[in-house]
N, C-alpha and C positions, 0 to 999 in steps of 0.2 A: 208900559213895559220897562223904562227905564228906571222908574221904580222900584219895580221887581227885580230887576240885576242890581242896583244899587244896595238896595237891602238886604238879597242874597250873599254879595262880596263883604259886609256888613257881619254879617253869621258868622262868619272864621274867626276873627279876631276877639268879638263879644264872648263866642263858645271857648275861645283858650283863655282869656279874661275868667270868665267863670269857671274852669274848670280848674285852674291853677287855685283860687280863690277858694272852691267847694274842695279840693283836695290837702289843698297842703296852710291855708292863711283860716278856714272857716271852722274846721275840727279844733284849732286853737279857741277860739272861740266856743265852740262847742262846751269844751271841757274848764274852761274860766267860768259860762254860766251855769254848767249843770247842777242839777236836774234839769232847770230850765231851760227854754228855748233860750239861743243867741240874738242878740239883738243885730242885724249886720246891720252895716253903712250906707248911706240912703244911697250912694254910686253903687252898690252892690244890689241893693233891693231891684233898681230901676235896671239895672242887665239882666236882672233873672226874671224879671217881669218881659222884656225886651227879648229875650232870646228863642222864647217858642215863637213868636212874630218873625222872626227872622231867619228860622230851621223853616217854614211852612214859606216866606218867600223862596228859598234854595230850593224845595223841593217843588215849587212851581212851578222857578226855572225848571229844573230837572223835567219835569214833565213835558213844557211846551217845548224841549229841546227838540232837533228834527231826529234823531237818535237817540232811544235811552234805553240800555239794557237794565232791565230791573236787579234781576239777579244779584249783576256785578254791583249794584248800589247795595245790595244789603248783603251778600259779602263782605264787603269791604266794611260795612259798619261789624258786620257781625266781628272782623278779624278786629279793629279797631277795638271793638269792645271789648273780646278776647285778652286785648294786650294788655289794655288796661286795668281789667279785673290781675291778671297776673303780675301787671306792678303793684298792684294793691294789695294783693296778698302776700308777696314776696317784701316788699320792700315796706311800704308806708303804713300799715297795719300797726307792726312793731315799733314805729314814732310814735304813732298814734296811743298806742297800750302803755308806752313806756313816759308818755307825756300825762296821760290823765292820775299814772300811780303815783309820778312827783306833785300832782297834783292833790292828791288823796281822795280822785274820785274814781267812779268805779268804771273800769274800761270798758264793760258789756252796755252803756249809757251811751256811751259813742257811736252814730252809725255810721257804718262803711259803704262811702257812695257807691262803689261800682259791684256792688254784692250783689241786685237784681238786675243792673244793664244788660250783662251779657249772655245769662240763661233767656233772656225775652228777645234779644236781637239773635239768636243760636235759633231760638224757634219759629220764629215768623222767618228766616229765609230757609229753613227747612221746610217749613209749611209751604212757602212760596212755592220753591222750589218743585215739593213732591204735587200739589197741587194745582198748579196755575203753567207749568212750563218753563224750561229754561230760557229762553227768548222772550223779551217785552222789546216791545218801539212804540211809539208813542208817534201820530201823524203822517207816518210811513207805510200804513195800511197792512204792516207785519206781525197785528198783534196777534198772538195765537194762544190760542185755551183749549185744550186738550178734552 
């Protein structure tokens, strides 16, 4: 068990580690090797290798907590995801476009990380939602399924 919280606490930092990394330090990259794949740095390879291990310890935790409303867990990714997509499209998009044309490569070559996240996290907590109930608990004997 201690495991499991250790590597869960673990997620946070890895996940802002890589997302700072997949956002704003790897599309650089991106666009230095295109067409090609980038080649990232073995401390990069090894967090993105690392970090589904360590979303799946969180959500562990999450699970054997004595309390889990499901819902509000993927809400909150969904809103997460939400914001993020609209940073990306507001703001970092147009670096992104405006980096690869100094570059002289073609901006439709670049992919925009959070272009799928949040139509997928939008739909599995509406699915949830419409289907499974707003209430989950987990060890509490409150789960209910309508």
């Amino acid at each position: 068990m201690q495991t499991i919280e250790l590597l869960s606490w673990l997620a946070l930092p890895v996940g802002l580690i890589v997302i700072v990394d997949d956002w704003f330090l790897r599309s650089r990259r991106q666009i230095a090797a295109s067409p090609a794949p980038p080649a990232d740095p073995t401390l990069m390879k090894t967090l993105y290798m690392l970090l589904p291990l360590l979303i799946l310890a969180a959500v562990v935790r999450l699970l054997l907590a004595e309390r889990l409303d499901f819902s509000a867990v993927l809400f909150g990714i969904t809103a997460i995801t939400g914001v993020a997509w609209l940073l990306d499209v507001a703001i970092l998009r147009r670096g992104r476009t405006r980096a690869a044309r100094a570059a002289g490569k073609d901006p439709a070559l670049i992919p925009e990380p959070a272009r799928s996240t949040m139509p997928a996290a939008s739909f599995r907590w509406r699915w949830s939602s419409s289907c499974c109930g707003p209430s989950f608990s987990s060890r509490s004997g409150s789960l209910r399924i309508p």
